[in-house]
N, C-alpha and C positions, 0 to 999 in steps of 0.2 A: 453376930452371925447374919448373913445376907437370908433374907427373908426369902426367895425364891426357893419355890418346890421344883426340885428335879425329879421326875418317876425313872426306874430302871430296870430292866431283866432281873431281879437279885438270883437266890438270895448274895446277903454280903462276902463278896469274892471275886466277882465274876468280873470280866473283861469291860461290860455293859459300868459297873459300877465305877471302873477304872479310867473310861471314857467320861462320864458325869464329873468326876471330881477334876479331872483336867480342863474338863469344861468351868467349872466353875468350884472352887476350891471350899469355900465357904458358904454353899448351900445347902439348902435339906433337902436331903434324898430320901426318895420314897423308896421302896422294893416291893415289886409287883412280881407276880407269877409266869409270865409270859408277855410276847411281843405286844399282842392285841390288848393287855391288859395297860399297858406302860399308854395307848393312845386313849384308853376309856379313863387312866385318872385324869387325863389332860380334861379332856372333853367332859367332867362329870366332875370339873373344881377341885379334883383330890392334887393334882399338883400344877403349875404353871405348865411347865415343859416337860418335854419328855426325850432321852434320846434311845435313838435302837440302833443296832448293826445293820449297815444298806449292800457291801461290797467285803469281799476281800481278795489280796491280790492274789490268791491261790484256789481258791473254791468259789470266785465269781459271784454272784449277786445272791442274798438270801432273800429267800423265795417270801417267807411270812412278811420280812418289811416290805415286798414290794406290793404281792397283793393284799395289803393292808392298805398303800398308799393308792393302788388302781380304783378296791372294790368298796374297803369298810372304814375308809377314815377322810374325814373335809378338813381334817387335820392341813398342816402348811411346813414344810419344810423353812427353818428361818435361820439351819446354821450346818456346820459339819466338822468332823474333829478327825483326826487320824490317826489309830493306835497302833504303834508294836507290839507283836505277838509274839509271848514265849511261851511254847507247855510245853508243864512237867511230868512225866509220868513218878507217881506217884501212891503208896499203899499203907494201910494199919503199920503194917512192920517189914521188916529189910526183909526181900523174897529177891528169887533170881526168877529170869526171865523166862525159865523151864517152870515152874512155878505158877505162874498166876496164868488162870484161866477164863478171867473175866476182867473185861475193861470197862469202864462207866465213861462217857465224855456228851458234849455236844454234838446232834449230827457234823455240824459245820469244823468241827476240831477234829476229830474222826477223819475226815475228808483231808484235813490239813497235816493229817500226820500218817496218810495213808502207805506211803513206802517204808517209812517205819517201823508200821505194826506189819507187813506183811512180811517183810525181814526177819525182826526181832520176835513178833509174837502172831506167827501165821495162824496159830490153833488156837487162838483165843475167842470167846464170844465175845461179840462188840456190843456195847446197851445203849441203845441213847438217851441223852436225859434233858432236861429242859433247859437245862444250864450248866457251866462248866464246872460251879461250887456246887448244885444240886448233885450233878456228880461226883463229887468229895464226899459229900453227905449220904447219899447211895450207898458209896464205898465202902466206909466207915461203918454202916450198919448191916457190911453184907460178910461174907465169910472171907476167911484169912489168907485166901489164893484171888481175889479181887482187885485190881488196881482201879486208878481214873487219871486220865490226862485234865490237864485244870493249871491256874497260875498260882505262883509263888504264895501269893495272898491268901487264898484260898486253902493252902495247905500250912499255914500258919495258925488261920482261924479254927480250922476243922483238927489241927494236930497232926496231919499225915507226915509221911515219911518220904521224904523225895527219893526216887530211886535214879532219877534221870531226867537231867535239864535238856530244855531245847530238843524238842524229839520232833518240831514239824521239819517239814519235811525241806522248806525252802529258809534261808538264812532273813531271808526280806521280807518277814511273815507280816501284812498290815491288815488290820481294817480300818474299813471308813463307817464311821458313825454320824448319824444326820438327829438335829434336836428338832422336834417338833412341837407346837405352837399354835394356836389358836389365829394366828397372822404372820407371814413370813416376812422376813427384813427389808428393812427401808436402802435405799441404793446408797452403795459405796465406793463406786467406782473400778471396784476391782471386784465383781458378782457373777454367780450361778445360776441359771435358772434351771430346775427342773420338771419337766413334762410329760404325759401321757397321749398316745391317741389309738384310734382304731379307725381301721377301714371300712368300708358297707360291705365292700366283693375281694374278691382275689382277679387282678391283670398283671401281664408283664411290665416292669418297671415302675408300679405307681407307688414304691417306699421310694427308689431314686430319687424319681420325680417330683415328691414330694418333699426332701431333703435340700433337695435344690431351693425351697423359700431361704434356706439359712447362709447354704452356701456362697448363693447372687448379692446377697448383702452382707458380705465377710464378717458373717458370724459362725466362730467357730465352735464343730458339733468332737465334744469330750468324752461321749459316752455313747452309745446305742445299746439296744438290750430288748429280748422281750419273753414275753411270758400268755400260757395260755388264757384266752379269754374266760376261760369255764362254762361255755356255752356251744360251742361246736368246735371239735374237732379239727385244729392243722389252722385254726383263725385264732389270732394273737393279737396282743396289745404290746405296743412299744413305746419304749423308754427311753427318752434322752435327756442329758446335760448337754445345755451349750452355754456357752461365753456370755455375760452378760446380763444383767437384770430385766425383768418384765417391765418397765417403765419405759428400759431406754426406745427411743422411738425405730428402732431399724430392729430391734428385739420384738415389739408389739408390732410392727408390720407383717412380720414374718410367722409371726402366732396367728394374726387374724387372717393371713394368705394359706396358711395350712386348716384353720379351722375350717377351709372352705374344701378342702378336698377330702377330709374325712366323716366319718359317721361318728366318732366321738373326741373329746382332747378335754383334757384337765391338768391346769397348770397346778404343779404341785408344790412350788415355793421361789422365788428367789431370796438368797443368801451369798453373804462373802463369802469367797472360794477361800479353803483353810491349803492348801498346795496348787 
């Protein structure tokens, strides 16, 4: 067995666990409690890496990986994996859809299977839970009109009953899972870099303006994104992928020409691009 510790969302079931083992087949995985917990075993020696959910292609960026990477982790982004998404809905025992009155899922699968439940089970109470097997296990110990959206695996482990495969809502259901690391990866020629920054004020055009260090030097920008700073209102921090590793020299130009027009930037990893 490959000695590297992987931390993950668990417990064992969950999509996060799904993503680890694709990552790395024959390593020990840890199961932690939560997002922030999977970056404290990294950081506190309990595992090597760690990966968590960054994006998906239906419900957009999750919020805990990213302001964990803004505000409470020096952690390094040093890899990225990309999972297919199936859930199932799922119960103790066969019920019809008139039937169950309570769903258990992850906010983010919830979200993902939103036309679904508003179709199939519009009078249902929705629970959120901290993970998509967390939510099996919920299920399981709740009364017999209960269901939980969650994967295949998950209702293997825990015994549920499938009532219905494939209930999100889009056929091309992905996420993008990123492993973090104590130090992000060394250049491979075909890399990611991922960043942070913030402004001092609010002017017209100065995200443009400032986009343009990447653009002048045909580096392409993959992502944008942002999210509140948690200090004032309507000011944000923003997020992008572009092309390219932090080494390369027209990528470090571009970093140190932007770090001059903002009031903060934190480079949060370069890694091989997995798509």
């Amino acid at each position: 067995m490959n000695n590297t510790r992987i931390s993950f969302l668990g417990p064992s079931g969950t999509y996060s666990e799904q993503a680890a083992q694709m990552w790395c087949g024959d390593c020990q995985l840890v199961s932690v409690d939560s997002i922030p917990d999977v970056a404290k075993a990294v950081t506190d020696g309990k595992s090597d890496i760690g990966i968590v959910p960054i994006e998906n292609s239906i419900e957009g960026g999750v919020t805990f990986t990213l302001d964990l990477l803004i505000h409470d982790s020096d952690l390094s982004i040093c890899g990225e994996i990309v999972v297919p998404i199936n859930h199932n809905l799922m119960s103790k025992n066969e019920l019809s859809f008139s039937e169950i009155k309570t769903v258990y899922s992850h906010p983010q699968s919830l979200g993902q299977c939103r036309e679904f439940l508003n179709q199939n089970l519009p009078n249902a109470n929705l629970v959120a839970s901290l993970s998509n097997s967390a939510a099996v296990e919920e299920m399981m110990n709740a009364s017999d009109n209960a269901a939980a959206i969650s994967s295949d695996q998950a209702a293997k482990i825990y015994g549920a009953k499938i009532l219905m495969k494939n209930v999100e809502d889009r056929s091309n259901n992905e996420t993008r899972f990123v492993v973090l690391g104590k130090l992000d990866h060394p250049k491979t020629g075909d890399d990611k870099t991922s960043l942070c920054f913030e402004f001092q004020g609010d002017q017209p055009g100065i995200l443009s303006e400032s986009l343009t260090e990447f653009a002048s030097r045909n580096i392409n920008l993959v992502k944008i994104e942002s999210r509140p700073n948690k200090k004032n209102l309507g000011r944000y921090v923003f997020l992008v992928d572009i092309e390219g590793h932090r080494t390369d020299e027209k990528v470090n130009l571009s970093i140190e020409a932007l770090s001059k027009k903002v009031a903060m930037i934190k480079i949060l990893g370069s890694y091989p691009k997995f798509i």
